[in-house]
VOPAGU-2260 file (C-alpha; in pm, 1 decimal, decimal comma):
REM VOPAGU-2260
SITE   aa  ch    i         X         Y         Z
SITE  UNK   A    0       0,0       0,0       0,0
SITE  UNK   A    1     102,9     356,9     -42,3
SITE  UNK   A    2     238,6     510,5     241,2
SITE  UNK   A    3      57,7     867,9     239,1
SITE  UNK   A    4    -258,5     622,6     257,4
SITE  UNK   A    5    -199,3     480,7     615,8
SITE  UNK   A    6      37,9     725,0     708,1
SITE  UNK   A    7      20,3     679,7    1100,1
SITE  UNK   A    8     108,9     267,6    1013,1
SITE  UNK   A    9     322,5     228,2     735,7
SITE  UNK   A   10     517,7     541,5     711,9
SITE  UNK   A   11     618,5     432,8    1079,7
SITE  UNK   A   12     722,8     105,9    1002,5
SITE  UNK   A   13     879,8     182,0     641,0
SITE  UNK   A   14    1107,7     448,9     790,5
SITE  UNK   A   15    1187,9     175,7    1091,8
SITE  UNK   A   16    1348,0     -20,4     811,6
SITE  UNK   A   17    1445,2     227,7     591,9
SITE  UNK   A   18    1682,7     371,2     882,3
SITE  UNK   A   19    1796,6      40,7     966,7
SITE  UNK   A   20    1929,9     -44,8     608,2
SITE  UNK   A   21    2133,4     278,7     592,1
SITE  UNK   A   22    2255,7     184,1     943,8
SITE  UNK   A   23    2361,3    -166,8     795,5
SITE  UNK   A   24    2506,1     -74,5     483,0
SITE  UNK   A   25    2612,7     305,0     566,8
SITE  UNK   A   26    2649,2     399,8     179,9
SITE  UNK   A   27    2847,8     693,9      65,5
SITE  UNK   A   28    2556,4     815,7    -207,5
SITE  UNK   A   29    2197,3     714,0    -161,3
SITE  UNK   A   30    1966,7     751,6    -387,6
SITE  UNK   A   31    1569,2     676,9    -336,7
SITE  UNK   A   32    1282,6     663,4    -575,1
SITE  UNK   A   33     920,6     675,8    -523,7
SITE  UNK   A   34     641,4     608,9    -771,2
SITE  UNK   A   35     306,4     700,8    -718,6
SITE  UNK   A   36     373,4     976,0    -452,6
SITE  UNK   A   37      85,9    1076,9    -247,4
SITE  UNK   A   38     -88,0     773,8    -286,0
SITE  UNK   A   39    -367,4     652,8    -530,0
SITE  UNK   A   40    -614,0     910,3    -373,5
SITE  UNK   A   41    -298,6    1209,9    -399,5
SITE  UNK   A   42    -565,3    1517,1    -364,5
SITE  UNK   A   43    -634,4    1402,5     -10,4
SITE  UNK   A   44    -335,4    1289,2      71,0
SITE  UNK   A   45     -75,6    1464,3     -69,3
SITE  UNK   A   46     -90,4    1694,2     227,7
SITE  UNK   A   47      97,6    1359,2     423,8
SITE  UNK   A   48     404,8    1398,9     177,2
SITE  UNK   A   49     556,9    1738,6     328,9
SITE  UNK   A   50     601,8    1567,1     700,5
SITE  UNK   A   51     703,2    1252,3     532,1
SITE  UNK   A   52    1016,7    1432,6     358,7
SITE  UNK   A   53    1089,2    1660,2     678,5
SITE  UNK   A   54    1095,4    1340,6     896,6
SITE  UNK   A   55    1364,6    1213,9     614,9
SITE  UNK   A   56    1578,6    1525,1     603,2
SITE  UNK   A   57    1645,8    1548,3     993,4
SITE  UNK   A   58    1558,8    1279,6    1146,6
SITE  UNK   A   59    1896,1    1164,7    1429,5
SITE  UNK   A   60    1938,5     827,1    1153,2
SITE  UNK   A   61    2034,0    1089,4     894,0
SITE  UNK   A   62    2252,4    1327,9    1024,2
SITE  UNK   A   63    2525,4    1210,9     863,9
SITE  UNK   A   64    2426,6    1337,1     579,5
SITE  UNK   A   65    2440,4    1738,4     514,6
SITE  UNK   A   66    2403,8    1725,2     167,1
SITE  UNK   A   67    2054,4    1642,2      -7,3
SITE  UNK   A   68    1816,1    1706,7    -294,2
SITE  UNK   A   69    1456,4    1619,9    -339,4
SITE  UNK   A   70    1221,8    1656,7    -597,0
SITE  UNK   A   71     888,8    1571,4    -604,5
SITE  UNK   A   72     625,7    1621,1    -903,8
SITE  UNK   A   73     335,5    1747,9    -677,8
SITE  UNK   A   74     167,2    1881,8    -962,1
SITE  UNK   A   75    -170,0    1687,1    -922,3
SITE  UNK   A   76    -379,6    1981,0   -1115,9
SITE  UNK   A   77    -182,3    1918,8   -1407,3
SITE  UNK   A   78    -297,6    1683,8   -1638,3
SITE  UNK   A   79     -20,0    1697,6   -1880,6
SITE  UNK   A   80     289,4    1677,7   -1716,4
SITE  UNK   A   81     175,8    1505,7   -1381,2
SITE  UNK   A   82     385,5    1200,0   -1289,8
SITE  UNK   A   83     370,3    1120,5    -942,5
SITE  UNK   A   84     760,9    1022,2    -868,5
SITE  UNK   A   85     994,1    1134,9    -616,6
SITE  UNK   A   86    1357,4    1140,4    -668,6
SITE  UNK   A   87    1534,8    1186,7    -313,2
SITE  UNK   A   88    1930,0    1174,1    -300,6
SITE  UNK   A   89    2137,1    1170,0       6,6
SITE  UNK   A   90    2509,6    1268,2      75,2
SITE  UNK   A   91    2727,2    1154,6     343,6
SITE  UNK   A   92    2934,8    1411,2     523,9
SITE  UNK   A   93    3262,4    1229,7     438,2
SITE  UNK   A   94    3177,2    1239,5       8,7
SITE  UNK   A   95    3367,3    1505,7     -89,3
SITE  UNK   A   96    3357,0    1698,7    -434,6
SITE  UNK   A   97    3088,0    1572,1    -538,2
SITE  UNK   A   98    2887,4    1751,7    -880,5
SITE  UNK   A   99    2510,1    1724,4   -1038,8
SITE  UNK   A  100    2464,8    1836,4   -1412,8
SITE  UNK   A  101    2281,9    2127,1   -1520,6
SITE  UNK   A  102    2093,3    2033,2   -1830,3
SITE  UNK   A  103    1996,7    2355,3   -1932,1
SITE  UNK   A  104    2370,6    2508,9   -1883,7
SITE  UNK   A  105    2540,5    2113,1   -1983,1
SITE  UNK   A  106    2758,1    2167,3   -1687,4
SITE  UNK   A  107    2814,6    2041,2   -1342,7
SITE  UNK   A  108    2758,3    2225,8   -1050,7
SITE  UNK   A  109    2913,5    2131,6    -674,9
SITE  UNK   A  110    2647,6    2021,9    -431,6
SITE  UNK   A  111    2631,9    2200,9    -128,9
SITE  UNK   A  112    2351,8    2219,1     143,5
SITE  UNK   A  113    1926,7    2062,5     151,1
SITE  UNK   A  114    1715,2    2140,1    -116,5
SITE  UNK   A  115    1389,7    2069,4    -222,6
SITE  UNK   A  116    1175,7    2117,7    -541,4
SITE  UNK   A  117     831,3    2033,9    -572,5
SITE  UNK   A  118     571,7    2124,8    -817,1
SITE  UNK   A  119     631,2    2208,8   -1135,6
SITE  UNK   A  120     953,7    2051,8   -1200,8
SITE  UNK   A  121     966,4    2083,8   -1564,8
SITE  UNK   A  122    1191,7    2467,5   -1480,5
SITE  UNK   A  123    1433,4    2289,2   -1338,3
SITE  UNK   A  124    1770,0    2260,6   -1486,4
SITE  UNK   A  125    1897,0    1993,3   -1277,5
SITE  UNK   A  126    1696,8    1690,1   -1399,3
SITE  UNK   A  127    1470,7    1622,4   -1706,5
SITE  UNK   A  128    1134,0    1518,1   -1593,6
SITE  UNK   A  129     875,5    1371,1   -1870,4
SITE  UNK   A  130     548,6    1188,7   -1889,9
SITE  UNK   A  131     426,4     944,1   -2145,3
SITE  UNK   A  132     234,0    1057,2   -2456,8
SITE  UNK   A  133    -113,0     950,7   -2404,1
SITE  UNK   A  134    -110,9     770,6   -2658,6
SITE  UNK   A  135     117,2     500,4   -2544,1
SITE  UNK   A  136    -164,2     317,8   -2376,3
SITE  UNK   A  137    -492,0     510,9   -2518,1
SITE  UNK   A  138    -716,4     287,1   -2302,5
SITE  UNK   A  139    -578,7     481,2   -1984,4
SITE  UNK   A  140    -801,1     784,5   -1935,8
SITE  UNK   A  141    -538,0    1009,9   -1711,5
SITE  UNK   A  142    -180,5     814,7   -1697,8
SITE  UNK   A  143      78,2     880,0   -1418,9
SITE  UNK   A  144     406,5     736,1   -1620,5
SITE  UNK   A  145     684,6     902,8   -1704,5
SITE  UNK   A  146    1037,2     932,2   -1604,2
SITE  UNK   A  147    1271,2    1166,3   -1410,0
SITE  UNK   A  148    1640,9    1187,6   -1478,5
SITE  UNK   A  149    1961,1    1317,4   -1283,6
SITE  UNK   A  150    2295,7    1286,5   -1354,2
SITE  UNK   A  151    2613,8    1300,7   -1109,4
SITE  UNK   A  152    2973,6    1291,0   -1098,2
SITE  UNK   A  153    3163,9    1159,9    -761,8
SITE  UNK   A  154    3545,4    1099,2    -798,5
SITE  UNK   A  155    3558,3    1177,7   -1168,9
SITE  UNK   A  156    3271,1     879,7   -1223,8
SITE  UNK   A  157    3000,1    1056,5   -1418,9
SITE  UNK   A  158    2632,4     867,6   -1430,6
SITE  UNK   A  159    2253,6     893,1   -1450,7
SITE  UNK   A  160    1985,7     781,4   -1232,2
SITE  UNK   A  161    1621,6     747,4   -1402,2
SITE  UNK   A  162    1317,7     700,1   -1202,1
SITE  UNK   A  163    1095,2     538,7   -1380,4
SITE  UNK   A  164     715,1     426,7   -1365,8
SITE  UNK   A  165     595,3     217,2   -1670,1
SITE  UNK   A  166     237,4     101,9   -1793,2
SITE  UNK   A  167      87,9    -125,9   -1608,7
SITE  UNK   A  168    -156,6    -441,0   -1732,0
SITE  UNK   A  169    -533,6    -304,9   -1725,5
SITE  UNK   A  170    -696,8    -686,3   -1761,2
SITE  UNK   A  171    -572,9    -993,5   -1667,3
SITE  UNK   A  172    -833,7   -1140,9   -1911,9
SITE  UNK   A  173    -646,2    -950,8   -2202,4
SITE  UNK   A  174    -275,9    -977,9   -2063,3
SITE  UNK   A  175    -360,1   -1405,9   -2069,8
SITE  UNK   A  176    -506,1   -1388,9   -2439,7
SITE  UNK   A  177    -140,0   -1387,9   -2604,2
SITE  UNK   A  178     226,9   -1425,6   -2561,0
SITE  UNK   A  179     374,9   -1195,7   -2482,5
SITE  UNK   A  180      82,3    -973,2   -2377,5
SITE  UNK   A  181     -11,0    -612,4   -2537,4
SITE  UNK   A  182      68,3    -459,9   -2194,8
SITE  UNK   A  183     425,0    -574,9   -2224,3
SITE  UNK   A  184     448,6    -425,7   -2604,4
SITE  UNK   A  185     340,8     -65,5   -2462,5
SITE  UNK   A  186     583,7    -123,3   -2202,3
SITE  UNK   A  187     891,4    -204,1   -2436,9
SITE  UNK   A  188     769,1      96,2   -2642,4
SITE  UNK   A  189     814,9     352,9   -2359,3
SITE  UNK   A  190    1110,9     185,4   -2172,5
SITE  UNK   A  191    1286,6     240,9   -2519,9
SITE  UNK   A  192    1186,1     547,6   -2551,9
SITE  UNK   A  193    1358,3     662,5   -2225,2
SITE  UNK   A  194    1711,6     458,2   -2349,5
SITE  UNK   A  195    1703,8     655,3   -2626,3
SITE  UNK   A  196    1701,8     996,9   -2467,5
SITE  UNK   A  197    1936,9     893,2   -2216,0
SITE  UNK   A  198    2201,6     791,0   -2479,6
SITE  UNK   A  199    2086,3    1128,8   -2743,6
SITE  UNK   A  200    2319,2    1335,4   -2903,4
SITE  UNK   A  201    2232,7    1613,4   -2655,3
SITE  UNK   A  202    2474,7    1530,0   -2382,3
SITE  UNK   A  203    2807,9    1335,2   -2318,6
SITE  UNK   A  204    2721,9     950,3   -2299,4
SITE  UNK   A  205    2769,0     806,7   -1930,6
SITE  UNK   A  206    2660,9     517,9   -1726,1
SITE  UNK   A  207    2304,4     476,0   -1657,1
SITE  UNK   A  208    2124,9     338,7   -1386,0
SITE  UNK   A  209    1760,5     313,6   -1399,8
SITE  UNK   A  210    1505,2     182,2   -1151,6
SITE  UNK   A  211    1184,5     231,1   -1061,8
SITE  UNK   A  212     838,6      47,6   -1144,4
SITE  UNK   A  213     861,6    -116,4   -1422,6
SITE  UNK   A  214     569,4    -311,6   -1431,0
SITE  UNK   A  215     684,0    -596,8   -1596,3
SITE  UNK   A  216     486,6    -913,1   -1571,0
SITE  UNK   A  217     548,5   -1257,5   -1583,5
SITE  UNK   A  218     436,2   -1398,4   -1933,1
SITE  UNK   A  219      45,0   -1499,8   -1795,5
SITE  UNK   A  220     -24,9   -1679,7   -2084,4
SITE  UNK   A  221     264,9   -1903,3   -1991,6
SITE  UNK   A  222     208,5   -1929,6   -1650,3
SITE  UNK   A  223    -113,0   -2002,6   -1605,4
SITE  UNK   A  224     -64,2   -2346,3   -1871,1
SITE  UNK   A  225     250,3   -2439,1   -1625,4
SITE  UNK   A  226      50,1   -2369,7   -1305,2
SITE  UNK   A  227    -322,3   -2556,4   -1461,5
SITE  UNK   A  228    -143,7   -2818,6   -1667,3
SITE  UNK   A  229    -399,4   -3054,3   -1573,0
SITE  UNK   A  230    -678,1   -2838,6   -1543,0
SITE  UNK   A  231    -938,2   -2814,6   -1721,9
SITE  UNK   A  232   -1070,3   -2460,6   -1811,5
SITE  UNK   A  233   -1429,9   -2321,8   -1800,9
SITE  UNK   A  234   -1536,7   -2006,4   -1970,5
SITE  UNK   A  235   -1805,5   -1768,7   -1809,9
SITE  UNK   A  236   -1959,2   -1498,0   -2044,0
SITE  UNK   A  237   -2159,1   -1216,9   -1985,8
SITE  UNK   A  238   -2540,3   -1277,3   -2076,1
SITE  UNK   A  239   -2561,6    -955,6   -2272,9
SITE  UNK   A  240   -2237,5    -901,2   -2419,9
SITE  UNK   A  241   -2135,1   -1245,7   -2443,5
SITE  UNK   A  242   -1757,0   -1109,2   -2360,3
SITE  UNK   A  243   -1553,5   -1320,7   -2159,1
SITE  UNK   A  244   -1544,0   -1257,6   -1784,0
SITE  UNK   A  245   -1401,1   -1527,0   -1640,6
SITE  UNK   A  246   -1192,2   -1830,4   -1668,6
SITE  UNK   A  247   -1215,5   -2094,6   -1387,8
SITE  UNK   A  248    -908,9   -2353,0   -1387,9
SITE  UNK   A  249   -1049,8   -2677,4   -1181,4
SITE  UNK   A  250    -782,2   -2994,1   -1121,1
SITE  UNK   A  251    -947,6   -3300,0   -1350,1
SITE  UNK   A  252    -989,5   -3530,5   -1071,1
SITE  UNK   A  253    -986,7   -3442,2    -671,1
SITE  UNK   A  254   -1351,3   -3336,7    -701,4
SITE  UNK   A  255   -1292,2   -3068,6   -1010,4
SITE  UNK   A  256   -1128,2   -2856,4    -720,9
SITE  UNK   A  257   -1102,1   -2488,3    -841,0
SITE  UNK   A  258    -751,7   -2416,5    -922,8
SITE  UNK   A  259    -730,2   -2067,4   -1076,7
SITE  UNK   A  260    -994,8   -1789,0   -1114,9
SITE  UNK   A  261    -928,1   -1531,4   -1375,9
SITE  UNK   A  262   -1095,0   -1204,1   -1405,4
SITE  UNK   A  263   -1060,9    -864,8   -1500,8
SITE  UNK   A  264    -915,0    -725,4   -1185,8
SITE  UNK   A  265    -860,4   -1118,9   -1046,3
SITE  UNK   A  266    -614,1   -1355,1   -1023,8
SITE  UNK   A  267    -728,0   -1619,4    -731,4
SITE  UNK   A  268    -499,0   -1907,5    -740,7
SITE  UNK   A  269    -518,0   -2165,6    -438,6
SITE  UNK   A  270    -184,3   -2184,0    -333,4
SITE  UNK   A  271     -13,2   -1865,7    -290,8
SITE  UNK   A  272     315,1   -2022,0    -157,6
SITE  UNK   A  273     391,7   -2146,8    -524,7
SITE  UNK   A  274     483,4   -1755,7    -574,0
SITE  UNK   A  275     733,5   -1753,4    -231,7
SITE  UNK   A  276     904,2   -2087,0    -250,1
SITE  UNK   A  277    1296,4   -2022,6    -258,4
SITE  UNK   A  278    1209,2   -1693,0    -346,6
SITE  UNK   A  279     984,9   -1755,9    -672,5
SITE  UNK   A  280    1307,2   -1919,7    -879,5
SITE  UNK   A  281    1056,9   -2116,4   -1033,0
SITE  UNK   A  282     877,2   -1897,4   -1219,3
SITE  UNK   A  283    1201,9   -1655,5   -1303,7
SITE  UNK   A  284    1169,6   -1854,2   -1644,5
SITE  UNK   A  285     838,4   -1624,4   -1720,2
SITE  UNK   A  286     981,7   -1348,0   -1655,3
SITE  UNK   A  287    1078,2   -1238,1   -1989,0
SITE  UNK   A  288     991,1    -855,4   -2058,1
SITE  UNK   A  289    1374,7    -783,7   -1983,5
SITE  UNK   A  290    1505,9   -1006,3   -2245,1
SITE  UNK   A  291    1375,7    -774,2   -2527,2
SITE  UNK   A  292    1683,6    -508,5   -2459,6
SITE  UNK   A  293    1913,6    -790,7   -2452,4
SITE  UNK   A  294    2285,4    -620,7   -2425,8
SITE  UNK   A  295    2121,8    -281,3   -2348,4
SITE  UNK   A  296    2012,0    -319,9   -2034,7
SITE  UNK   A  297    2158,5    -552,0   -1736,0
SITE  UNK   A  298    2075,7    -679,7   -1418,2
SITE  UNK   A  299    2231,6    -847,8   -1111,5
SITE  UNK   A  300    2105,9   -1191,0    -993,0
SITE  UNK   A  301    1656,4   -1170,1    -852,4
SITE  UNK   A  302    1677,9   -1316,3    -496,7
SITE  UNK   A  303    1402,6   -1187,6    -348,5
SITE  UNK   A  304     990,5   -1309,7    -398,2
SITE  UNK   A  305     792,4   -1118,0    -633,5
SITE  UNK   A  306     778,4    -740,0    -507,7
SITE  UNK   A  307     401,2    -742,9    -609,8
SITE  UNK   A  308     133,1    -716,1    -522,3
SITE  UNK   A  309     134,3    -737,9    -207,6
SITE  UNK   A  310    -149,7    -674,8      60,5
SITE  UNK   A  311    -263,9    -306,0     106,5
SITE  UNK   A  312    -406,3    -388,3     393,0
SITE  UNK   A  313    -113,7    -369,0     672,0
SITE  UNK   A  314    -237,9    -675,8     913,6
SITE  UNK   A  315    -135,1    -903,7     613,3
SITE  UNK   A  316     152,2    -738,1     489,2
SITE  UNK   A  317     339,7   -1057,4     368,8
SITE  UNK   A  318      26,3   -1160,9     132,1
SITE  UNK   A  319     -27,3   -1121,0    -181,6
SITE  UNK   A  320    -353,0    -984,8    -295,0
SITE  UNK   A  321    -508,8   -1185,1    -564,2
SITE  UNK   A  322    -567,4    -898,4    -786,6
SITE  UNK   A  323    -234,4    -990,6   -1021,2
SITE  UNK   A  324      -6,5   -1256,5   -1104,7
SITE  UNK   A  325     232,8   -1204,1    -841,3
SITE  UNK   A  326     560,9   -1039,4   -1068,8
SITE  UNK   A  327     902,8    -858,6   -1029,1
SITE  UNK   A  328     782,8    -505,9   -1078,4
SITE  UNK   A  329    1063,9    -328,9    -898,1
SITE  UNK   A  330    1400,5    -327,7   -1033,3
SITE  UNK   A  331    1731,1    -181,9   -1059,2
SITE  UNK   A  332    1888,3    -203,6   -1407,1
SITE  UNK   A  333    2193,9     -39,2   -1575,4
SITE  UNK   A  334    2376,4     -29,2   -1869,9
SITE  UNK   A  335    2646,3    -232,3   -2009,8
SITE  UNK   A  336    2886,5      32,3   -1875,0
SITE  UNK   A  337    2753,0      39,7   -1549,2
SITE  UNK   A  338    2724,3    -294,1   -1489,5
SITE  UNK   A  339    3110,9    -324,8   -1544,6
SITE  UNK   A  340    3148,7     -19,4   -1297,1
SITE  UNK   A  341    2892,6    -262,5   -1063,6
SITE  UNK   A  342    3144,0    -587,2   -1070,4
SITE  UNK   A  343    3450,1    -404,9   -1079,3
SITE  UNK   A  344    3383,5    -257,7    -725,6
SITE  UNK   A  345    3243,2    -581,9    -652,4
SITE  UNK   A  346    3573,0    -759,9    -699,6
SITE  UNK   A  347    3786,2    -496,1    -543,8
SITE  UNK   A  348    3553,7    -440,4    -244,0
SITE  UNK   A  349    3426,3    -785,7    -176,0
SITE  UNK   A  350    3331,1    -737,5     226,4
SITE  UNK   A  351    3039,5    -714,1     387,5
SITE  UNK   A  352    3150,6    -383,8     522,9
SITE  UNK   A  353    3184,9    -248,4     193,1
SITE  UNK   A  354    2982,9      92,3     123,2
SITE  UNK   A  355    3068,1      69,2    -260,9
SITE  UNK   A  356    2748,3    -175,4    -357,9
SITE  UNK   A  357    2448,7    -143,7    -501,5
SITE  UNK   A  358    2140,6    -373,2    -321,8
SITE  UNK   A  359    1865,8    -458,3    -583,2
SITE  UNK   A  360    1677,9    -651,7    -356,4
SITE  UNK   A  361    1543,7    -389,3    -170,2
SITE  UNK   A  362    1453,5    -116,5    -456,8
SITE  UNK   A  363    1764,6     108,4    -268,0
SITE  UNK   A  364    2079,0     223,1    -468,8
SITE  UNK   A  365    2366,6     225,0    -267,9
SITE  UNK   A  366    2718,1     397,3    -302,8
């Protein structure tokens, strides 16, 4: 669930952990993105968002770090350029020299002091912020998805950081029709879209990380043959329209037990523990979306369970809801350049007390 929904309950416990994985790993450079910010119901509860980021900027756990800079598209009001992320990057009083690009000037400026932007970020030099055409997925009356970019320079390393919030699948009914799915096509379509302005002709060419909400799915089509092999599949149609409205999956023998119910907004399977057993490795296989930029995007080894979608509701907060397929939504990908910056440290900083990493299990870049 979002956490400007319930703030009293799960901003509490998120920053519990979030300040206990910068105590653990006590990076150099963090960097922190949010999608959807305000919530799903942002008019009423956008107002949350201004003690959330004062709680972040001097709370005891963070006073280690006197350099920061947030920005946050607040701009609910505007339908066109509205994207709902939040970019926050932290410092650590021992980084020294360290620069952020000006796009509008195409240089690098030192970063000193705690600044936020909110608003209307599209008149500020220091990032590019952009949403996706409408047209990209037509069906979607008012889209959130876009992308916000910043780019840095620590120790002569130059490199970008995208936040990114892709299109996500409006029917399971339509996503299980063919393989791969139409929602993963619009998906490709705009993730390419952002590789290609990151690597334009407008700007020197650096290493790129980008993560965010990606929305990518497992194949459904796919999965739901593997997990109903010997099912046998019933077809409910509405008495009107006679459109489709729901598949029911029952097991052949052991009383035509219901398997799998499919719907819309529904995806009921009986045994939810198929989607947490050592960590979902099982069903990596349909997890395919990230193939299609094969040697253009890369990405360190899944070991975590599907990072959606899990329970809103914050009694069950290790349940999935049986909305979606469960699927790796949240990543942290780079580019072939980064990735070599990625091992390299890796090798020459192997230790667990090593502040040089970079954590994709839990959705936190780490320097």
């Amino acid at each position: 669930g979002s956490l400007f929904d319930d703030p009293e309950n799960l901003q509490k416990n998120w920053l519990r952990e979030f300040y206990q994985v910068v105590h653990t790993h006590k990076p150099h450079f963090m960097a922190l993105h949010c999608q959807e910010f305000g919530g799903k119901n942002y008019e009423a509860s956008m107002s949350h968002v201004d003690k959330f980021v004062k709680e972040l900027l001097s709370s005891d756990a963070m006073k280690e770090y006197n350099r920061a800079r947030v920005y946050l598209d607040e701009n609910y009001k505007s339908q066109e350029h509205f994207t709902a992320l939040g970019s926050f990057y932290f410092l650590h009083e021992s980084l020294k020299n360290i620069y952020q690009f000006d796009f509008k000037a195409k240089k690098y400026r030192k970063v000193a002091g705690k600044e936020i932007y909110s608003d209307t970020l599209e008149s500020t030099p220091m990032l590019e912020k952009e949403k996706f055409p409408q047209d990209y997925f037509p069906e979607c009356k008012w889209s959130r998805k876009g992308f916000i970019r910043t780019r840095w320079c620590i120790a002569d390393c130059a490199f970008d950081l995208v936040n990114i919030h892709l299109f996500h699948d409006a029917s399971n009914l339509v996503a299980w029709e063919t393989s791969p799915s139409v929602y993963s096509g619009i998906r490709h379509k705009a993730l390419g879209y952002v590789l290609d302005r990151i690597i334009d002709q407008r700007f020197e060419k650096v290493s790129y990380f980008v993560f965010g909400d990606f929305n990518f799915r497992l194949d459904s089509k796919s999965v739901v043959e593997t997990l109903c092999t010997k099912a046998t599949m019933q077809t409910v149609r509405a008495a009107d329209t006679n459109e489709v409205v729901k598949l029911i999956f029952r097991e052949s023998d052991n009383d035509r037990k219901v398997m799998l119910q499919l719907e819309k907004k529904l995806f009921d399977y009986f045994n939810q523990e198929v989607f947490r057993d050592n960590n979902g490795t099982a069903l990596l296989e349909f997890d395919k979306e990230l193939s299609v930029f094969k040697d253009r995007l890369y990405e360190l080894d899944i070991s975590f369970p599907p990072s959606y979608p899990y329970s809103e509701d914050a009694r069950q907060g290790e349940q999935y809801m049986n909305t979606r397929c469960p699927a790796w939504c949240d990543r942290i990908l780079m580019s072939p350049s980064a990735k070599e910056l990625v091992l390299r440290v890796s090798v020459c900083c192997p230790g667990p007390g090593c502040r040089r990493t970079w954590n994709t299990g839990s959705g936190l870049a780490q320097w």
